[in-house]
Each structure stands twice: as C-alpha cells, then as structure tokens.
C-alpha positions as CSV (number, residue, x, y, z in Angstrom):
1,X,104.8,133.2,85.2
2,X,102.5,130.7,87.0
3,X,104.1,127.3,87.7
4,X,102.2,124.0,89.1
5,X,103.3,120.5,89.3
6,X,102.8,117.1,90.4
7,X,104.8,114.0,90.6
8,X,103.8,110.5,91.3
9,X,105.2,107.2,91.7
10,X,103.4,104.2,89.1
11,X,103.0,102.1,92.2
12,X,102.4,102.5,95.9
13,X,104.5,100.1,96.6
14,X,108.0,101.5,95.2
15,X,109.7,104.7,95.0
16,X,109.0,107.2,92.9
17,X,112.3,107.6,90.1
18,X,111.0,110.6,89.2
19,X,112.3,113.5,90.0
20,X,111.5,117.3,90.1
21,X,113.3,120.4,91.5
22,X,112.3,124.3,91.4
23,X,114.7,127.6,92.2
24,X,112.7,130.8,91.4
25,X,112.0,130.6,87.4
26,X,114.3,127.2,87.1
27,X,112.9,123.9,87.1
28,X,114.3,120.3,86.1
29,X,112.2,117.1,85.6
30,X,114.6,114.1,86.2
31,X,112.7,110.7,84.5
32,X,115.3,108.0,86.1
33,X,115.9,105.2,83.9
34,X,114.5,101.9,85.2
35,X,117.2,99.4,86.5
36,X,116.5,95.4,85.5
37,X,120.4,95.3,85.8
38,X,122.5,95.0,88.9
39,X,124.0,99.0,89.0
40,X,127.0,98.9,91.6
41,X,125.0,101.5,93.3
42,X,123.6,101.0,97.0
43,X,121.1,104.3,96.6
44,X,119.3,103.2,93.7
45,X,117.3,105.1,90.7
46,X,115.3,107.3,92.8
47,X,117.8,108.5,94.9
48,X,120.1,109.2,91.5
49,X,116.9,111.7,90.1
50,X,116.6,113.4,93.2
51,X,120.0,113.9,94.1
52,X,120.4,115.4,90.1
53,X,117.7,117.3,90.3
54,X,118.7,119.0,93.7
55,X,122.3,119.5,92.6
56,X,121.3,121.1,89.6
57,X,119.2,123.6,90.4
58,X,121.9,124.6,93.2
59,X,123.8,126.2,89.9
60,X,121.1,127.2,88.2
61,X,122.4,131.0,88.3
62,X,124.8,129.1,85.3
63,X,122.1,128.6,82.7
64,X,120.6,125.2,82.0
65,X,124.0,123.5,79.9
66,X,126.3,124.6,82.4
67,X,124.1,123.8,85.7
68,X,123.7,119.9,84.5
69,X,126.9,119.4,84.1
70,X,127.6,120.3,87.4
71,X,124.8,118.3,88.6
72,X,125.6,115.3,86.7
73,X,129.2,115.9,88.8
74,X,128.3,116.5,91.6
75,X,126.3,113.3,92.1
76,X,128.9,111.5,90.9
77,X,131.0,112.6,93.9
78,X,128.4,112.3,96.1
79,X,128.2,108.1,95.5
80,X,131.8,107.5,93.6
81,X,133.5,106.4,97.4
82,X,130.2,104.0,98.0
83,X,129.1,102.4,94.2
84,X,131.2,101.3,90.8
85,X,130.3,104.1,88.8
86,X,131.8,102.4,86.0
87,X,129.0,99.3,86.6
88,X,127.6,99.2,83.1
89,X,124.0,99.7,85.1
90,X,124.8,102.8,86.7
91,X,121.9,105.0,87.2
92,X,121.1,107.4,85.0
93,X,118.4,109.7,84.1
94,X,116.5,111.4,81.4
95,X,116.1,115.4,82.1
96,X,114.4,118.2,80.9
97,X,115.1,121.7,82.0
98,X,113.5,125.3,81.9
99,X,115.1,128.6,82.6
100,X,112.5,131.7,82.5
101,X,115.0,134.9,82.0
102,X,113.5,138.4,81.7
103,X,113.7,138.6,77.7
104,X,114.2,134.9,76.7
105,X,113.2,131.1,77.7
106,X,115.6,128.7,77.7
107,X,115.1,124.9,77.4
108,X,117.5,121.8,78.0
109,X,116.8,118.3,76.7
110,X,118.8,115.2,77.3
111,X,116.5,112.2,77.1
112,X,113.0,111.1,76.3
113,X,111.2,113.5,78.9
114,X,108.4,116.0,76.6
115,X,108.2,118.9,76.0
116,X,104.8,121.0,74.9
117,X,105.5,124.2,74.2
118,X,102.1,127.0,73.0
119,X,103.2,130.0,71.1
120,X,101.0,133.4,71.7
121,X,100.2,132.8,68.3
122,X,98.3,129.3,69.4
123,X,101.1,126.9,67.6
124,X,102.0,124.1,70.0
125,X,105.5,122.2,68.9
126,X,106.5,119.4,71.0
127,X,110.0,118.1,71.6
128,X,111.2,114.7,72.7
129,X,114.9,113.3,72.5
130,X,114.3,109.8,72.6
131,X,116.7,108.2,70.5
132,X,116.7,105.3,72.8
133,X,113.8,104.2,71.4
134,X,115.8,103.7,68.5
135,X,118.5,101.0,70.2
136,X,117.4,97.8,71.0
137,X,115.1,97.0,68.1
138,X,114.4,93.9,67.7
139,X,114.6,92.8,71.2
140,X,111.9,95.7,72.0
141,X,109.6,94.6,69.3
142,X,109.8,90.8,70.9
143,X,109.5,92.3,74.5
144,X,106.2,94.3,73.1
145,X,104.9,91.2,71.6
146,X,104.9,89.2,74.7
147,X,102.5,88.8,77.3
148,X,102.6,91.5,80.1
149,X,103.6,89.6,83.6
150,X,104.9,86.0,81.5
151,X,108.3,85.1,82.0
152,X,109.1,84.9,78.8
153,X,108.2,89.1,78.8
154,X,110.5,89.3,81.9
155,X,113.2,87.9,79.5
156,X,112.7,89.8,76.9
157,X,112.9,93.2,78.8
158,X,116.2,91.6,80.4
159,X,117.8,90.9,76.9
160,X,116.3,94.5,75.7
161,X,118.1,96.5,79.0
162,X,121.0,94.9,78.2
163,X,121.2,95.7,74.6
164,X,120.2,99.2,76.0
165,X,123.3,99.7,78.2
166,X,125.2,98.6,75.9
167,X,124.3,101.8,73.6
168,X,124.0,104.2,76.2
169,X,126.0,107.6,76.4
170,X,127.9,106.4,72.9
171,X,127.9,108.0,69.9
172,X,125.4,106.2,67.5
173,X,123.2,105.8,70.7
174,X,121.9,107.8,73.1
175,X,122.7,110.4,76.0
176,X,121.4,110.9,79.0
177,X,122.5,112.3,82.6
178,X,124.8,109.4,84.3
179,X,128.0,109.6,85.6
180,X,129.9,112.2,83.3
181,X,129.1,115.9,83.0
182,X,130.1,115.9,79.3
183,X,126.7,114.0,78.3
184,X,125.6,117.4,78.7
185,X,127.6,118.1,74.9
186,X,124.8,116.4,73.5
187,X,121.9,117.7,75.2
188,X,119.6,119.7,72.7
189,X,119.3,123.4,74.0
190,X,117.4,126.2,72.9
191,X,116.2,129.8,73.4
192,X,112.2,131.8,72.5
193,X,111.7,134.6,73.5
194,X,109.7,135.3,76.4
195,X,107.2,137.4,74.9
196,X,106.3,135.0,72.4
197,X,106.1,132.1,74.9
198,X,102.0,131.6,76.0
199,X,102.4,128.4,78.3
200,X,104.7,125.2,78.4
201,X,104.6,121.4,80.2
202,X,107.2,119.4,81.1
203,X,106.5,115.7,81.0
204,X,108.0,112.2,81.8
205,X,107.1,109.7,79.8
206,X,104.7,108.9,82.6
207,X,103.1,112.0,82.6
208,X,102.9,111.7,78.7
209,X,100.6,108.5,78.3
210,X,97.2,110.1,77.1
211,X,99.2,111.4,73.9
212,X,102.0,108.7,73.8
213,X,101.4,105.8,73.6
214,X,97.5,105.8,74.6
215,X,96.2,108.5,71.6
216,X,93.2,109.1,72.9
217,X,94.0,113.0,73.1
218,X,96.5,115.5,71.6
219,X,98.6,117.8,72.8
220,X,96.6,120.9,72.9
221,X,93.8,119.1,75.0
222,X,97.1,118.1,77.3
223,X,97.4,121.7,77.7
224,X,94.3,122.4,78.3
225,X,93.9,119.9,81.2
226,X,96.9,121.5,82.6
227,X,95.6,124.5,83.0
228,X,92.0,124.2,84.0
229,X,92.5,121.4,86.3
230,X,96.4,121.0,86.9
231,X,99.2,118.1,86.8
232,X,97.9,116.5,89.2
233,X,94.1,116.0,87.0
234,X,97.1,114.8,84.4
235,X,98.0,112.0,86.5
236,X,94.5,111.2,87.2
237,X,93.3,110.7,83.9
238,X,96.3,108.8,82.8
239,X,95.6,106.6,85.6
240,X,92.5,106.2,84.8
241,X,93.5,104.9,81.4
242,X,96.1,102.8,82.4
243,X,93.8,100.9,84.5
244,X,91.5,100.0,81.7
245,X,93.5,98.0,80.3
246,X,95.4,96.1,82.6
247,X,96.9,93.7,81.0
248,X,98.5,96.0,78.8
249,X,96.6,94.5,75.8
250,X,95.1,97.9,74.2
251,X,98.5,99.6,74.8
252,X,101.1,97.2,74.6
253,X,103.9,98.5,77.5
254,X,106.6,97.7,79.6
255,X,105.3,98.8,82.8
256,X,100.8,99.2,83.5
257,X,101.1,102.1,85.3
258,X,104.4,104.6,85.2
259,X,106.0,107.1,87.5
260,X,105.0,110.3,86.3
261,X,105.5,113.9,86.5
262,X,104.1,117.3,85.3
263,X,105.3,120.7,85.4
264,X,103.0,123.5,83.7
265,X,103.7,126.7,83.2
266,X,101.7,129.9,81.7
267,X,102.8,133.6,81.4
C-alpha cells in the first residue's frame, strides 16, 4: 500500500482542529468539532483531535472499535483533573479510521468525516455518518439564510450550536468521539477484502468541499486528483474555490474556508 496525506488549517491565523495520526498500515483522521460554546476545557479543540488521534493509534494492534475506545479514554484522563468534562461543550471530534490487515480492510466511522472507497472493479461507494446534519433544523436553515459575517449569522450559529449539544452523543442524535469510550457502540464499522480494495481517501469535511457542498466535481475526479497530484493539490483546489466566493454567496457555509485534511491510499 502507498499512503500520502496532508492536513491544513482554514486560516493562518488559528489552529488547525484537524487531526491525523499514522502507525504502519493504521491511520485515523480526527475532524474536531468547532466550539462557539464555552467547553470547561483549558486545551481547546485542536489539542482534543490531536491528543485522540495520538492515543489511538498507540492501540492500534486492537483493531479500529477497540483502539478508539481507548483513545476516547485515554484523553479523557489526560484533561479530566484540569477541565469539566461534563461541560455540555466539551470537545469532541468526528473520526474516521483505516486498518490495512494482510487479507482484509477495515474501516471505522463515527462522525461526518468521508469516506471514498474504489473497488478493483472501478465502483467508487462513499460513506459519511453525518446524522448531525440532521439536528438542529430549523435553526441551520436560518443560520444558512443569513449573511456570512452579520451579527444576526453569528446568532444564528450560536442558537444552532446549542441546539446541537444539546443532541449530541444521545440516542435520536448523533455520536461522535468526546469524553466516553462507549460512543464507540455506535460507530459504523466494516471489513473488504483486501484484494478487492483498488485505492481509498479519507476526508474531513474540509477536505470534502469540491464534492460537498461546492459540486463542481465528483468523487471519482476526487480520486483522481489524489493520486496524480496528492492531498495536498486537494487542498489547493478547494482553496481555490473557496476563495471565489467569499462571501459565501455561491455556497452558502458556516465557515469560507475550512480545516481540512486528506489521506489517500492505493494498493
């Protein structure tokens, strides 16, 4: 297997809360969930994703289920003596995780990161566990509506984070990795066997702009720029993009330009 990736913050000026670790054929793409909240947590969103990612591939020799969970606990140790990990803001993070084995793949999703996955037979399914676009209607459909950089948008994304937290990691929600290994009961997980795998991306939601919510290519041209060129081109282009329309008019979004992160893989 051949593996590239890149990760990139949506502005120079903050951290990137992305977050992506590699141990020999085991990699985990963290997407940390953007805070509008106070958290109870002195690190912050970034540090949350890294730390994750880190601690989970440290068990990776566990397989994907078992290694977030004690990923997910782990971090929670690390920071339960210094921030309220019950603070309704906690950080948290969407994750997506490979295991290359010697007969099968296996995949982990918990969260809207992407998935791209191309067959040796040239079929190319994609898989994304975003049921938090599913909370929070209403006050997402206002927050879209509203101009980008108004106060009136900044209190609409306020109302829509709360109404957020307020499903998250509940049944009739959404899961994602926070401060209890058992989200991990509701991750979607799945096996292919190698032989039958051609090439796979992992994908933030950054990472996944040309396709969602810009259009202006599919995923087998996402692919395709992965290999000949590599994440980074990825980033470029959706970069690119996201500075044509600045103010977020064409693509109506909560942030112009996202953190985002790209991990290709071909056999």
């Amino acid at each position: 297997m051949q593996l590239s990736l890149a990760s990139e913050a949506g502005s120079p000026d903050r951290e990137n809360e992305d977050a992506v670790a590699l141990l020999g054929d085991f990699v985990i793409v963290a997407d940390g969930a953007t805070a509008r909240t106070e958290t109870g947590c002195i690190h912050g969103v970034a540090w949350y994703a890294r730390h994750l990612a880190v601690s989970t591939v440290q068990h990776a020799d566990l397989g994907p289920r078992a290694a977030l969970a004690d990923g997910i606990a782990d971090t929670a140790i690390a920071h339960r003596t210094t921030c309220d990990l019950a603070n309704v803001g906690t950080p948290s993070a969407a994750v997506a995780i490979a295991s290359v084995e010697p007969e099968f793949v296996s995949f982990l999703m918990l969260g809207d990161v992407t998935l791209v996955v191309e067959t040796v037979n040239g079929v190319v399914d994609v898989v994304v566990d975003d049921p938090v676009n599913k909370t929070a209607v209403p006050e997402r459909a206002l927050a879209d509506s509203l101009p980008y950089g108004s106060p009136e948008k900044a209190a609409a994304l306020l109302r829509m984070k709360h109404a957020e937290l307020a499903a998250r990691n509940k049944d009739g929600g959404f899961w994602i990795a926070m401060n209890d290994s058992g989200a991990v009961d509701h991750a979607m997980t799945w096996t292919i066997r190698r032989s039958e795998v051609n090439r796979f991306a992992i994908l933030s939601d950054g990472a996944a702009r040309l396709v969602t919510p810009f259009e202006v290519t599919g995923w087998a041209a996402v692919l395709d720029l992965l290999a000949s060129d590599g994440p980074s081109a990825l980033i470029s282009r959706i970069r690119t993009e996201e500075r044509a329309d600045p103010a977020a008019v064409r693509w109506p979004r909560n942030k112009i330009s996202d953190d985002a992160t790209a991990v290709y893989a071909e056999f």
